[in-house]
C-alpha positions in Angstrom: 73.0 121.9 99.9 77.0 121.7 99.1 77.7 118.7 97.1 81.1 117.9 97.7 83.8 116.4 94.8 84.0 113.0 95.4 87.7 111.0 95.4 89.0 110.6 92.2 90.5 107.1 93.1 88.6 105.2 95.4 89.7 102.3 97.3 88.4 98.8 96.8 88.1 98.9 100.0 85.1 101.6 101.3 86.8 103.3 104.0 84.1 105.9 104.5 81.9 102.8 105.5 84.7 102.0 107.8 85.2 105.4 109.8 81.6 106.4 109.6 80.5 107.6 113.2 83.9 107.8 113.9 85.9 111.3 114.6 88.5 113.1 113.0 90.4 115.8 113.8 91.7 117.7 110.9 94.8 120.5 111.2 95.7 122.9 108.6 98.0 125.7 108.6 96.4 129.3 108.7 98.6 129.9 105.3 96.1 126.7 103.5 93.1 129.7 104.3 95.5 132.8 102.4 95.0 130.7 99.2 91.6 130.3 97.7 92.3 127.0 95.3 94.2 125.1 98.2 91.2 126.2 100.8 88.2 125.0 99.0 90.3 121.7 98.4 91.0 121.4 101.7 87.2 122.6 102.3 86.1 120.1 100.1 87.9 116.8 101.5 86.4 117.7 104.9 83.1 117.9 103.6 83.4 114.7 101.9 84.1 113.0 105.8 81.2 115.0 107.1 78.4 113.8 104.6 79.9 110.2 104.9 78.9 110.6 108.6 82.6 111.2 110.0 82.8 113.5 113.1 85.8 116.1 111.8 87.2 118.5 113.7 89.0 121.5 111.9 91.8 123.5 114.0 93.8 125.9 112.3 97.5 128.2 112.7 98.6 131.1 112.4 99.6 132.3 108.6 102.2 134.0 106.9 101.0 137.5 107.8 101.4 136.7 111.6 104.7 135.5 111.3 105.6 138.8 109.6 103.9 140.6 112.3 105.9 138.9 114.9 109.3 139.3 113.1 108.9 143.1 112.6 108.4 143.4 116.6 111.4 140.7 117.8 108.8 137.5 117.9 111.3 135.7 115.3 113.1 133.7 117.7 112.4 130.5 117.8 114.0 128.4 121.2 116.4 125.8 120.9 114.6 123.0 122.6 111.3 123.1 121.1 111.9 124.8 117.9 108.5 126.7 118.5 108.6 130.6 119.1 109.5 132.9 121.6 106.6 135.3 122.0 106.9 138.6 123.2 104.3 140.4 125.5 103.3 143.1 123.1 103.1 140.6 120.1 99.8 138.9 121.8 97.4 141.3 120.0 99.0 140.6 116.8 98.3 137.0 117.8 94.8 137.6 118.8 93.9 139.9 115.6 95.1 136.8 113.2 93.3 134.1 115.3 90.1 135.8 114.8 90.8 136.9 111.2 91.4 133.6 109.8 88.8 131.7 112.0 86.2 134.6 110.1 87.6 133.5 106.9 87.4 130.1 107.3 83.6 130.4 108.4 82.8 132.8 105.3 84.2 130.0 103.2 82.4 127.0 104.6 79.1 129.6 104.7 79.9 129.9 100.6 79.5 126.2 100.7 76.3 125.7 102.4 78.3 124.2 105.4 77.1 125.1 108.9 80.3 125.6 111.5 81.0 127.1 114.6 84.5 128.9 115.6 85.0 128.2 119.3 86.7 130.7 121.7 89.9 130.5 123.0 88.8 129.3 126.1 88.0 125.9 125.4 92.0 125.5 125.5 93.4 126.3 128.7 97.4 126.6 128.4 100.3 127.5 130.6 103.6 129.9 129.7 106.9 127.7 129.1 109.3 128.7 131.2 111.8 130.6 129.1 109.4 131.3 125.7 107.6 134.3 127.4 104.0 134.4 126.0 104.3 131.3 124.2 101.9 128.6 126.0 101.7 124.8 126.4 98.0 123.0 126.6 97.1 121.8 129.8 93.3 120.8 128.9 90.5 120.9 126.6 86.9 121.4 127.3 85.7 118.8 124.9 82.4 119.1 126.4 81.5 122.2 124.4 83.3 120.7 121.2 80.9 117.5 121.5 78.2 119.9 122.0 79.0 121.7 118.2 79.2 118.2 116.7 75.9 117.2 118.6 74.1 120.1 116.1 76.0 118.6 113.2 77.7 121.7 112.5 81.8 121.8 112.2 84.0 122.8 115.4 86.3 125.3 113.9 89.3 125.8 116.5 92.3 128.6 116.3 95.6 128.3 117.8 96.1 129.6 121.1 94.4 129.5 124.5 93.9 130.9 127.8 96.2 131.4 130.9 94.4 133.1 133.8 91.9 135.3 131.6 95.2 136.4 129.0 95.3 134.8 125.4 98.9 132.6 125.1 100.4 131.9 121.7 100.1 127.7 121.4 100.6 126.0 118.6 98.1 124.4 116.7 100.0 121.1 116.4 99.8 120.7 119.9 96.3 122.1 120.4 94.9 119.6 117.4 97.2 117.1 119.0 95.3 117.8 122.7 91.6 117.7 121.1 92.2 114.5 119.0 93.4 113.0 122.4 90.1 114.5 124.5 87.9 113.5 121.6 89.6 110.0 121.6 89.6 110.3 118.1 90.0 108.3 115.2 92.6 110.1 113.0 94.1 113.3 113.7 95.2 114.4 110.5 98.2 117.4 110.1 98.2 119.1 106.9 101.1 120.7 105.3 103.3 121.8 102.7 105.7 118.5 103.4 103.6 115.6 102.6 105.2 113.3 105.3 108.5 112.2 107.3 111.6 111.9 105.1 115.2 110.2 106.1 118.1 110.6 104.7 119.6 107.8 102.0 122.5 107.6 99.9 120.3 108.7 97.2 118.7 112.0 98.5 116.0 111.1 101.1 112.8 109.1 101.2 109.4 109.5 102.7 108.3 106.9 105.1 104.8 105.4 104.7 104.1 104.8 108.3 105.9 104.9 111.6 105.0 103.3 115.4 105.5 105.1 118.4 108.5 103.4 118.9 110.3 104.1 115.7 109.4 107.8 115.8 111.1 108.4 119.6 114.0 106.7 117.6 114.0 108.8 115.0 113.6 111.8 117.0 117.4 110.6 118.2 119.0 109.6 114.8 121.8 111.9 113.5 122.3 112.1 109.8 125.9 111.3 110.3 125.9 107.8 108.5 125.3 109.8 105.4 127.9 112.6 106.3 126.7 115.0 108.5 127.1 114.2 112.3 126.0 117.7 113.9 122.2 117.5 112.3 119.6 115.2 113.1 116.9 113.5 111.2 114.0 115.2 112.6 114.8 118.8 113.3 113.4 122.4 112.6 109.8 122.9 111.7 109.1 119.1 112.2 109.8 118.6 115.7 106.5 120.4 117.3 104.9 118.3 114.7 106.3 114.8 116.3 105.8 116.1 119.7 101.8 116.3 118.8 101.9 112.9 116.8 103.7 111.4 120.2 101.1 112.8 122.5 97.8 112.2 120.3 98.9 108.4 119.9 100.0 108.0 123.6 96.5 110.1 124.4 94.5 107.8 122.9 94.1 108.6 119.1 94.6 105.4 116.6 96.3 107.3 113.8 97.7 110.3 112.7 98.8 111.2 109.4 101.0 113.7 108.2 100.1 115.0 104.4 100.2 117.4 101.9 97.5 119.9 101.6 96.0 118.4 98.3 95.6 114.7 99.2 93.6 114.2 102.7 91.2 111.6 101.0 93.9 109.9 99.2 95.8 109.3 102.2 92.8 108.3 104.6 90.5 106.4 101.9 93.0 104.6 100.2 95.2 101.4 100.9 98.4 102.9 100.0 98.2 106.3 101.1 100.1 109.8 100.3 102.0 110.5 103.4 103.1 109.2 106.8 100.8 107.1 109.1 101.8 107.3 113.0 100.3 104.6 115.0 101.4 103.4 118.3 101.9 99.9 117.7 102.3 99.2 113.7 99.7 97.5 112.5 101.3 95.0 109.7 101.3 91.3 110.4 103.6 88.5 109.0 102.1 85.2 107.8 102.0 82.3 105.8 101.0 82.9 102.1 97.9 81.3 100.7 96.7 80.9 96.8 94.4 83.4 97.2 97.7 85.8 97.5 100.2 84.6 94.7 98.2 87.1 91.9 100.0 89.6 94.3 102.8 87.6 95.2 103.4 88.0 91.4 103.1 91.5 91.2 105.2 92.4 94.6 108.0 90.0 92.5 107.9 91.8 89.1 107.6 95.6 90.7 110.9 95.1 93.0 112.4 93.8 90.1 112.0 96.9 88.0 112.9 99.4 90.9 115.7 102.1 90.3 118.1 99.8 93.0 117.2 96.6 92.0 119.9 95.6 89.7 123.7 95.7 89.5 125.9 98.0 87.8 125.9 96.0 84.4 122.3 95.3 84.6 121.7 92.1 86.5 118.3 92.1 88.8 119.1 91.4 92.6 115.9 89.3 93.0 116.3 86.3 90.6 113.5 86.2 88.3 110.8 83.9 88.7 108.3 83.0 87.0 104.4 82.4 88.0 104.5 79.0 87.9 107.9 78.4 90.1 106.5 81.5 92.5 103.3 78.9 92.9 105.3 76.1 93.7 107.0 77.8 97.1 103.7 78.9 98.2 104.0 76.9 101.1 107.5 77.8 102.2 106.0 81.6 101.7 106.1 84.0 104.2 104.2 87.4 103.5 104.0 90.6 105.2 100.7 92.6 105.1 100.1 96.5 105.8 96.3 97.5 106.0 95.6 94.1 104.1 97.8 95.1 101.2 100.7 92.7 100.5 103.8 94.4 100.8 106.9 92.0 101.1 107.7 88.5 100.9 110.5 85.6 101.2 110.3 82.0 100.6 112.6 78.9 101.5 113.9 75.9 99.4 115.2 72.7 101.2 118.6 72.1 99.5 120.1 68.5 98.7 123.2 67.0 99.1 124.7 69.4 101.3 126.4 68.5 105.1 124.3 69.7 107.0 119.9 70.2 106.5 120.4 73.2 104.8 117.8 75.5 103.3 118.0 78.5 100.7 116.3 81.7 101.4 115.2 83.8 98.4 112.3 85.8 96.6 113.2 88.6 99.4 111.3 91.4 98.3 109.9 94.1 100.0 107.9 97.2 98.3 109.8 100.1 97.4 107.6 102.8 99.1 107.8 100.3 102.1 111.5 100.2 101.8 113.8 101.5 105.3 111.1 100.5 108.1 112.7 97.6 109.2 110.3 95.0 107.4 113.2 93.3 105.7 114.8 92.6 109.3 111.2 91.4 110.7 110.6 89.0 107.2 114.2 87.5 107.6 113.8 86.9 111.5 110.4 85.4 111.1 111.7 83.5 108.1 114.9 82.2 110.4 112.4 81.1 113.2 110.6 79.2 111.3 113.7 77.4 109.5 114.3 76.7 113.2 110.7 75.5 113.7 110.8 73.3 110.6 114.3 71.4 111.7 117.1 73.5 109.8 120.7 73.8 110.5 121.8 75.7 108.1 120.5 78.6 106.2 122.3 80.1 102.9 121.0 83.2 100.9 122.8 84.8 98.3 122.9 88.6 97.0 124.9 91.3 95.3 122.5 94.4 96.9 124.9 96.4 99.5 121.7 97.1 101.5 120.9 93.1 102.0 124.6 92.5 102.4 124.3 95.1 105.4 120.9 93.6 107.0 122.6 89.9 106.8 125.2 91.5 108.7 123.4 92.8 111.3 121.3 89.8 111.6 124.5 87.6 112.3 124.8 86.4 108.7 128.6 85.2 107.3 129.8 85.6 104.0 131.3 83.0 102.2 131.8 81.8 105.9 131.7 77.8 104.5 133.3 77.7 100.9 136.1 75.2 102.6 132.6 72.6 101.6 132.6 72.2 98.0 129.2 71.6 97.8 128.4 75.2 99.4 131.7 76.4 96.6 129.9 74.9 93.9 126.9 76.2 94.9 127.9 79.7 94.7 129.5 79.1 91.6 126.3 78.9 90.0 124.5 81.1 91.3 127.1 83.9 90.2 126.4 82.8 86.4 123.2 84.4 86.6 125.4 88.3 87.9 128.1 87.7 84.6 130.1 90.7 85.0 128.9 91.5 88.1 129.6 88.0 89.6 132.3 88.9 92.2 129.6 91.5 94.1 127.8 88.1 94.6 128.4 86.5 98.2 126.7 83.3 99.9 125.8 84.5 103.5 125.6 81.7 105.7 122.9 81.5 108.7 123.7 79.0 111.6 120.5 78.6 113.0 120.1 78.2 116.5 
């Protein structure tokens, strides 16, 4: 019997204990199945689900030799809305010839490895043309009946792209008909493998991948222009990802608890692991924000010391945004800690001070720190509103935070925040004064943002 390699970095936690009886639905391009190496890894990673007792699905595209089919006989196009392709009539037996090719391939492979499947027909997908992309198709249902019934003999459901539309073969894509199955399966995970290992969005330094996403904040994406960073006739999520959206949309809102979009070479890391390797989709993010405990300051301590050594933590001349503290102060404001957890892992923080001698009952916020692959999702905003509300909670007037870091500067703006709005008080002058010691050259970036708590 196939012995499949194991993860080379296991999580503390044992997530194949976790998802075991649970089912997921894994897509891969047909391209993954034209090289050997990436195949049997792929191959392998799903065998290492199925012996840990994890229902997995396998749906697969079309690969590079289709698409040059298609181009030689006008199928290039690809339509404006959807970004998928325009399929002409005579390009379905093309379609058909690749479906079965690779679906063969992938079945000779597993067979190799002692691993029993089953390629399913077309059939099980019925679809319907889209108006105005000829024999291109959308999915209107799956028979998960017979899918079940594969998984039932513990062998693994192999499913193509396409499906049927009054007897004829349509071409559908296989992000949509993975997306479809994970839904009818009401499955755990579907999983979309690819050459681009997640979502990326635009910064001021290049781009950066997001580590997860919630229904919400995907639509919004799906809207966002790259125009803050120059460029206002593109938009954040275009071309080749779009059909992949629309499938993470409907498999979330269909019922499925996660998808994840990865590279080809790290399924296990980003399903078995607490941090991941790509994007996690979920429709309601599941982080939670609360108070910080002892049993948390070891990673308190950690979170504090990584941001501090990030590429944009420090000032032109050198000085670290996030005032450096050590264990034993970081101990001390445990209980005016607030933390914010992802999958259990601790991921940001913030923590209060009551200040003395000041007009009004004032308190400091600082230790703001959030993870840098965690960086851009909005955590920041929800750690400084849940921060603010419960200053409010506690009896606060006034809240004051100081920074030099052009991105805080621009989330205290947004969340109502003044700079240097009460220097006419000299105890709030004096104040900033000292604080700026700590910037020396770069003392002047420094501003006191003032927080009237309501």
């Amino acid at each position: 019997m196939f012995k499949p390699d194991t993860p080379t970095s296991p999580s503390p936690k044992n997530y194949l204990e976790v998802f075991r009886g649970t089912t997921f639905v894994v897509k891969a391009s047909g391209e993954v199945f034209s090289n050997t190496n990436i195949a049997k890894k792929v191959i392998n990673d799903v065998a290492v689900l199925v012996q840990a007792e994890i229902q997995c699905v396998l749906v697969y595209g079309g690969g590079n030799q289709l698409s040059r089919a298609l181009e030689k006989i006008g199928g290039k196009e690809l339509h404006s809305d959807t970004n998928l392709r325009i399929t002409p009539k005579e390009a379905i037996p093309f379609v058909e010839r690749e479906r079965r090719a690779i679906g063969a391939q992938i079945r000779k492979l597993l067979a190799q490895m002692d691993m029993e499947s089953t390629v399913l027909p077309p059939d099980v997908v019925k679809a319907g043309r889209l108006r105005g992309h000829e024999e291109t198709g959308d999915v209107i249902s799956v028979d998960d009946q017979e899918i079940r019934h594969v998984l039932e003999k513990k062998k693994l459901p192999i499913l193509g792209f396409g499906g049927m539309d009054d007897g004829d073969l349509v071409n559908t894509n296989a992000d949509t008909v993975a997306a479809e199955v994970a839904a009818a399966l009401k499955a755990q995970k579907l999983i979309i493998l690819g050459k681009t290992d997640g979502i990326y969005i635009p910064n001021h330094a290049g781009e950066r991948k997001l580590s997860f996403l919630d229904a919400t904040g995907l639509i919004a994406l799906l809207r966002a222009q790259v125009g803050e960073f120059g460029d206002y006739d593109s938009f954040v999520i275009d071309e080749g990802m779009l059909p992949k959206v629309d499938a993470c949309l409907r498999a979330i809102h269909g019922g499925v608890k996660q998808v994840h979009i990865v590279g080809y070479d790290a399924l296990l890391e980003e399903v078995l692991t607490d941090t991941g390797a790509g994007t996690l989709i979920e429709k309601h993010q599941s982080h939670s924000i609360e108070q910080a405990a002892e049993k948390d300051l070891p990673a308190i301590i950690a979170l504090h010391e990584a941001c501090m050594s990030q590429k944009n933590a420090k000032t032109p001349n050198g000085a670290t945004h996030l005032k450096p503290l050590s264990a034993e102060e970081l101990k001390a404001r445990l209980l005016n800690t607030l933390i914010l957890k992802y999958r259990g892992r601790l991921i940001g923080k913030i923590h209060y001070e009551k200040l003395k001698k000041h007009p009004w009952k004032t308190a400091l916020i600082g230790g703001f720190a959030v993870a840098e692959n965690h960086q851009g999702e909005q955590h920041g905003e929800e750690l400084m509103q849940q921060m603010l509300q419960r200053l409010k909670d506690d009896g606060f007037e006034i809240a004051l935070s100081i920074t030099a870091s052009p991105e805080v500067k621009r989330l205290f703006a947004r969340l109502e925040g003044m700079p240097d709005a009460f220097l006419n008080e000299e105890s709030y002058r004096k104040f900033l004064a000292s604080a700026r010691k700590r910037y020396g050259t770069d003392a002047d970036a420094c501003e006191l943002f003032t927080f009237v708590i309501h």
